[in-house]
C-alpha positions as CSV (number, residue, x, y, z in Angstrom):
1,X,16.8,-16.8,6.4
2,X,17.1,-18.3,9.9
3,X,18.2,-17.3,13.2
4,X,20.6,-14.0,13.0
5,X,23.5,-14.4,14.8
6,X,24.1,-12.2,18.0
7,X,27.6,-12.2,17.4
8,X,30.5,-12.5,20.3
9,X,33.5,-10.5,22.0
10,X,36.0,-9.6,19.8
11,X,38.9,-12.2,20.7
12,X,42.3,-10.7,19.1
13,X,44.4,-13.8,20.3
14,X,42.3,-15.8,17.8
15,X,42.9,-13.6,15.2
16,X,46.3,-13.2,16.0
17,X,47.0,-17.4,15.8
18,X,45.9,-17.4,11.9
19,X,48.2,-19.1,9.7
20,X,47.2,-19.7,5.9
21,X,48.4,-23.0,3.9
22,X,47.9,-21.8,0.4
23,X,49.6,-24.4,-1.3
24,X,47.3,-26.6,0.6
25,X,44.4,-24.1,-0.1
26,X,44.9,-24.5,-3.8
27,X,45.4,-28.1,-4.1
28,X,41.9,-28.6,-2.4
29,X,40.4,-26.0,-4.8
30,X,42.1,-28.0,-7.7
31,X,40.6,-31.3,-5.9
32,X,36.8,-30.0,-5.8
33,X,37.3,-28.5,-9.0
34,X,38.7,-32.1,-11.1
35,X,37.1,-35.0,-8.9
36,X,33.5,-34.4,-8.2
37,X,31.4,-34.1,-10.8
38,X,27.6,-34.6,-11.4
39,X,25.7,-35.7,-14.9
40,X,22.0,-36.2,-16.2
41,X,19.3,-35.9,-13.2
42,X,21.1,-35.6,-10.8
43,X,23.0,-32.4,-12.6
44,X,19.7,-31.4,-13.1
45,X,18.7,-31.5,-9.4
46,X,21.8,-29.8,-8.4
47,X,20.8,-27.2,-11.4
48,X,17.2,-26.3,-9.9
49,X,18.8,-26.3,-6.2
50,X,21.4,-23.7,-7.5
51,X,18.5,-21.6,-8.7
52,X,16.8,-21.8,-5.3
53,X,19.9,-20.1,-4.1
54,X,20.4,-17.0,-6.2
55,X,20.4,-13.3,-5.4
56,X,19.1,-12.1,-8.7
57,X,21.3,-9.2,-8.6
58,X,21.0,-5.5,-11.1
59,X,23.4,-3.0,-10.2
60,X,23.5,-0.6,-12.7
61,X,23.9,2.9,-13.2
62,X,20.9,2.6,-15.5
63,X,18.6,0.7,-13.3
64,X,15.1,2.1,-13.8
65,X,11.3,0.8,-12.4
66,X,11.1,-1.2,-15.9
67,X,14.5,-3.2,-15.1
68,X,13.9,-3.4,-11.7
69,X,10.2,-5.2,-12.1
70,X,10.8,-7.4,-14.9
71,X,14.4,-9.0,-12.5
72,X,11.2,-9.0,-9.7
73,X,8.8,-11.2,-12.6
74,X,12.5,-13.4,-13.6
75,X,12.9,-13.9,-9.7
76,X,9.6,-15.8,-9.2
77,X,9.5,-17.0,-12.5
78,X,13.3,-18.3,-13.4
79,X,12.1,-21.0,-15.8
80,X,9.7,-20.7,-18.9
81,X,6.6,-23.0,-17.7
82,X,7.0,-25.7,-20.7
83,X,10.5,-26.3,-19.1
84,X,9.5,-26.1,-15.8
85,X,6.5,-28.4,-16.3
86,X,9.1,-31.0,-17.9
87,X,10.7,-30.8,-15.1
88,X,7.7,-31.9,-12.5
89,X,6.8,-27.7,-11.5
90,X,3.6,-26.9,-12.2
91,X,2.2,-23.0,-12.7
92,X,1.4,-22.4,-9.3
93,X,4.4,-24.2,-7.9
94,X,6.4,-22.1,-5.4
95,X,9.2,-24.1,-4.8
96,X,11.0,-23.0,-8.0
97,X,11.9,-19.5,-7.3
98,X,15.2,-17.5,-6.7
99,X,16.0,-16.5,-2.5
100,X,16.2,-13.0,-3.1
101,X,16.5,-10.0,-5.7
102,X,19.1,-7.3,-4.9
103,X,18.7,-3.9,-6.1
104,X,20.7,-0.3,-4.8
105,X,19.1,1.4,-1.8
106,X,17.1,3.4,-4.8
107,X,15.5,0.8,-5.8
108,X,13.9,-0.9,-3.0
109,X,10.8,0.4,-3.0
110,X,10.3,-1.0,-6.8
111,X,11.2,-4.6,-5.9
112,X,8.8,-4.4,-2.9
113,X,5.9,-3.4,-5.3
114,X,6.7,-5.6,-8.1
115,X,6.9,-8.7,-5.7
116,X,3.8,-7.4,-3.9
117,X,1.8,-7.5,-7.0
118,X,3.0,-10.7,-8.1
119,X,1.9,-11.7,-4.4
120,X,5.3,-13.3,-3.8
121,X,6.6,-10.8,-1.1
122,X,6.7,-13.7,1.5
123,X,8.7,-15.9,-0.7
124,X,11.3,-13.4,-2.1
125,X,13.1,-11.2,-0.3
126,X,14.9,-7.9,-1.0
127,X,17.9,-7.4,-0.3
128,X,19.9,-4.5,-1.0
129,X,23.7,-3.1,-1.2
130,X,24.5,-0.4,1.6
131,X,27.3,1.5,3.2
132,X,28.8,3.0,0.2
133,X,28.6,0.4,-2.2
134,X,31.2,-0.6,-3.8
135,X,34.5,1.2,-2.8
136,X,32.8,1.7,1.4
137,X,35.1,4.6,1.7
138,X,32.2,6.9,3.0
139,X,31.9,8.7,5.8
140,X,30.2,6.5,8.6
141,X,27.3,8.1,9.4
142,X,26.1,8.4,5.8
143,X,26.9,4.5,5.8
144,X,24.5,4.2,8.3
145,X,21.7,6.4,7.6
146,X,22.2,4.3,4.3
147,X,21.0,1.4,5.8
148,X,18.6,2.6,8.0
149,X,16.8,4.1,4.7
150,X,16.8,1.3,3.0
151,X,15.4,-1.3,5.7
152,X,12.5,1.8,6.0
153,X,11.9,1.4,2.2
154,X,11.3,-2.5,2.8
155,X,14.6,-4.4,2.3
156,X,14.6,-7.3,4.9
157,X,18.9,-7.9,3.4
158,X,20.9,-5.5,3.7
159,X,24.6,-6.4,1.9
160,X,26.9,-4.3,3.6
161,X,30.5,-3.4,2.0
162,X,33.7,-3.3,4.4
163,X,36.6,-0.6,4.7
164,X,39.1,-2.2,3.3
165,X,41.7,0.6,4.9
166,X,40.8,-1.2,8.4
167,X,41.7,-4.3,7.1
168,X,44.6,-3.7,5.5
169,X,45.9,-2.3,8.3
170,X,45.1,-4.4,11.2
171,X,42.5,-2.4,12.8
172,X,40.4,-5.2,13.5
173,X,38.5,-3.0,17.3
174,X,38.0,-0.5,14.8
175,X,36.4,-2.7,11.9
176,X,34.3,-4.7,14.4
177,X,32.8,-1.6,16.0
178,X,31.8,0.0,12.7
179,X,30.2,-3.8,11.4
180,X,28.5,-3.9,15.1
181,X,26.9,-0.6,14.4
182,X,25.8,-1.7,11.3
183,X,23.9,-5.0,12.5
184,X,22.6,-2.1,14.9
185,X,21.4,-0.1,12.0
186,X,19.5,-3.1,10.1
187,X,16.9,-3.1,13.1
188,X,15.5,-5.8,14.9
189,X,14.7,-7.6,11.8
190,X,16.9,-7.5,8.9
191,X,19.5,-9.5,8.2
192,X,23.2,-8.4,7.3
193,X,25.6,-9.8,4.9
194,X,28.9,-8.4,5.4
195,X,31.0,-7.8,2.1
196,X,34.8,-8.6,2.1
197,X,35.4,-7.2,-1.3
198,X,38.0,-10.2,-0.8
199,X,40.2,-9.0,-4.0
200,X,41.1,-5.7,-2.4
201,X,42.6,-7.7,1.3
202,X,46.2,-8.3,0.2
203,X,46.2,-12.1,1.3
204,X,44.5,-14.8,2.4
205,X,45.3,-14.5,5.7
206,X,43.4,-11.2,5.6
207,X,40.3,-12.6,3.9
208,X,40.4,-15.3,7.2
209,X,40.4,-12.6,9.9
210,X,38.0,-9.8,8.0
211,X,35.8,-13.1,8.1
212,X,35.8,-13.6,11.7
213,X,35.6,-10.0,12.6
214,X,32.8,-9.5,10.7
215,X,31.1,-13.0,12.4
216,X,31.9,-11.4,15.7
217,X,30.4,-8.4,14.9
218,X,27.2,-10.5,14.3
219,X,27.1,-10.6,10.5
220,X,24.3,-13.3,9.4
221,X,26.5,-13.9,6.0
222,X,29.8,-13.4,4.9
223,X,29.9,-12.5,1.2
224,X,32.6,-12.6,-0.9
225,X,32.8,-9.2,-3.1
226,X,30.8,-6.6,-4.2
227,X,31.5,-8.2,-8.4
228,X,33.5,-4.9,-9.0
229,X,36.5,-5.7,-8.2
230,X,39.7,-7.0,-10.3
231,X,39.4,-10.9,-8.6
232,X,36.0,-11.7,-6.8
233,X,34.6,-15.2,-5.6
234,X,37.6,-17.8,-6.4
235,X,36.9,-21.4,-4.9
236,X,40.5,-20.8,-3.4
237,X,39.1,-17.8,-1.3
238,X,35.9,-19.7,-1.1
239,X,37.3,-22.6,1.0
240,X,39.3,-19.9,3.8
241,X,35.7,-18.5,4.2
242,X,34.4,-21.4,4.7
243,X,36.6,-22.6,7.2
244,X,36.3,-19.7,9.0
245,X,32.7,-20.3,9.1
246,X,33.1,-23.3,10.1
247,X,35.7,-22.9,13.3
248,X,33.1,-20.0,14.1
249,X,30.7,-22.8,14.7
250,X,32.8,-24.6,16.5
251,X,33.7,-22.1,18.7
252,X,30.3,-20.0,19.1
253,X,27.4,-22.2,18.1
254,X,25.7,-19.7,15.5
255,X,26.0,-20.9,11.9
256,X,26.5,-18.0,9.5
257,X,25.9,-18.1,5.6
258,X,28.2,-17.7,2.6
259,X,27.4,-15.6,-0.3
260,X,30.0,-16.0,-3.3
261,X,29.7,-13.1,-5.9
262,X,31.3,-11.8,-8.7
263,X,32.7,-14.0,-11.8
264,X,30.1,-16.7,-11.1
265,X,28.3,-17.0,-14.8
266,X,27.7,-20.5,-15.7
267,X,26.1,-23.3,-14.7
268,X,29.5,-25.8,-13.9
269,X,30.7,-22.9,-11.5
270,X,27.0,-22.7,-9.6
271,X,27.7,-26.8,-9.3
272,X,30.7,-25.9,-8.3
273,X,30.1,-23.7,-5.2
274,X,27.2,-25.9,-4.4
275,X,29.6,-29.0,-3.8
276,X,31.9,-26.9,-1.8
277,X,29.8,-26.3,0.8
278,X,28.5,-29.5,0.9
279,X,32.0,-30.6,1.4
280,X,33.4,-28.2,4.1
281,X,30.5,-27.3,5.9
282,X,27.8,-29.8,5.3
283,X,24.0,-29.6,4.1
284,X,22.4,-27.2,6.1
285,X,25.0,-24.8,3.6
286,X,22.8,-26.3,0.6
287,X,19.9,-24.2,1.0
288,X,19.4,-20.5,0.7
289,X,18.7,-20.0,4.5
290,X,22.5,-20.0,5.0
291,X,24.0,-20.4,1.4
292,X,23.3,-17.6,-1.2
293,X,24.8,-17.0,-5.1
294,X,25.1,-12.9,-6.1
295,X,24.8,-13.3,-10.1
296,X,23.1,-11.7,-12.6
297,X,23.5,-14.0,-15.8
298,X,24.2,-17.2,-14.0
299,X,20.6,-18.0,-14.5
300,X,20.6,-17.9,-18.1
301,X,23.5,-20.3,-18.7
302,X,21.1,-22.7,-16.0
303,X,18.1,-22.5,-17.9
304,X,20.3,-23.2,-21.1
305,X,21.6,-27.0,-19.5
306,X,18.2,-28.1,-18.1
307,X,16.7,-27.2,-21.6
308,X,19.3,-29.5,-23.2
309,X,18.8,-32.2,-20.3
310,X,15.2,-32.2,-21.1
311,X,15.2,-31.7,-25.2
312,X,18.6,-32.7,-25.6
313,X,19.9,-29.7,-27.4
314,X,20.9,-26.6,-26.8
315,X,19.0,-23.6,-27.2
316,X,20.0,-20.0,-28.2
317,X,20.1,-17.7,-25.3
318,X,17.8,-15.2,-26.7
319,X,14.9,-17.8,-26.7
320,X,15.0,-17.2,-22.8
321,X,13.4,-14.5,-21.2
322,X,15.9,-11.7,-19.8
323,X,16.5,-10.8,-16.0
């Protein structure tokens, strides 16, 4: 990742000056979503940037060392090596690996060791859910010592969750006191995506101010949902983020990064999100310093169309390796 941001004052009048267009909202969504399209190599190169991008995410009750190692193995190797070396990678190519793998606080010291012993620890990085993921409605201090755990067990991300409650009702001091202790919490080094959980806000408008609150706070990313809630990352929601990223910029001069998560499966959707930020916020939001996909099978429905780009067929998804 780059720089972290420092944050700001928490300015009220700007919050309080947010309107939302959503009919305008949707038809740009509908816009992205029917006019831009990509095909044959340059799909492809899209594809393999897309991969570049990914939190290779397991959350599961069941998560074990076994689960937790082979994601660690899928992470640095997201291709099989005839299809990467038809694609110009050879073996010992590092450019073709996922950003990050993200684990439960648990689980952190297996993804260190795995990616230690696959000497890849300075290319990947761990990241891992905090603060009473999902729901966040945990007592502060346990959110915090949460955190502080897992950063001490090796995670250098830590994906933070909101209270919704302070959202939902306006207590925006409130919310960006508890995210600033947070950032506190990660340490001098680690970075902090802050978690919306965008499907639980109530309205757009919402999503827009939870967003700035958490940039003021000093949140390095602004992710949109934990992937357990009943709507997650929409391109609709997408583009408010994104715009508040963007007039953050503008205003501050720290750029902060955009995870979608939640709902994001196939390939097209990866494209997708890709082309959205290259449309409201530009390249440097194309690479995984400041641009980041939470999915768990997105990478098998990508490995699927650069197989049929290069064979030109499709092949069955059990002939790829599991993450």
């Amino acid at each position: 990742m780059g720089d972290r941001n420092p944050g700001c004052e928490l300015d009220l009048g700007w919050l309080n000056n947010v309107h939302i267009n959503l009919p305008a909202v949707k038809l740009r969504a509908t816009q992205l979503q029917s006019r831009l399209s990509v095909k044959k190599e340059w799909q492809a190169a899209w594809l393999l940037r897309a991969v570049t991008c990914i939190d290779l995410t397991t959350l599961g009750g069941d998560d074990t060392t076994s689960n937790v190692t082979r994601l660690c193995f899928k992470a640095a190797h997201p291709l099989p090596p005839d299809l990467s070396s038809a694609l110009g990678f050879n073996e010992d190519d590092n450019r073709l690996m996922t950003a990050a793998v993200c684990v439960y606080p648990a689980r952190v010291k297996d993804a260190v060791n795995a990616l230690k012993k696959m000497e890849v620890a300075d290319k990947i990085t761990v990241a891992s859910v905090a603060t009473g993921f999902p729901s966040g409605q945990y007592l502060l201090k346990t959110r915090l010592e949460e955190i502080k755990m897992a950063v001490a067990d090796g995670a250098s991300e830590i994906d933070v969750v909101l209270d919704r409650s302070l959202v939902l009702t306006h207590q925006w001091e409130k919310l960006y006191q508890e995210i600033q202790q947070m950032k506190e919490a990660c340490g001098p080094k680690a970075h902090m995506k802050t978690i919306l959980a965008v499907g639980e806000l109530g309205s757009l408008a919402n999503v827009y101010k939870a967003s700035l609150v958490a940039m003021m706070a000093g949140s390095d990313f602004i992710k949109t949902s934990t992937g357990k809630e009943a709507v997650n990352a929409t391109l609709p929601i997408g583009i408010v983020m994104c715009r508040a990223i963007r007039n953050y910029y503008e205003r501050v001069g720290y750029k902060v990064g955009f995870k979608p998560a939640g709902g994001i499966r196939t390939a097209k959707d990866s494209i997708s999100w890709l082309i959205l930020m290259k449309e409201e916020l530009g390249t440097p939001w194309q690479y995984p310093d400041l641009f980041r996909i939470g999915a768990s099978g997105l990478l098998g429905d990508i490995e699927r169309q650069l197989y049929h780009y290069v064979t030109g067929r499709y092949a069955a998804i059990h002939e790829f390796s599991i993450a």
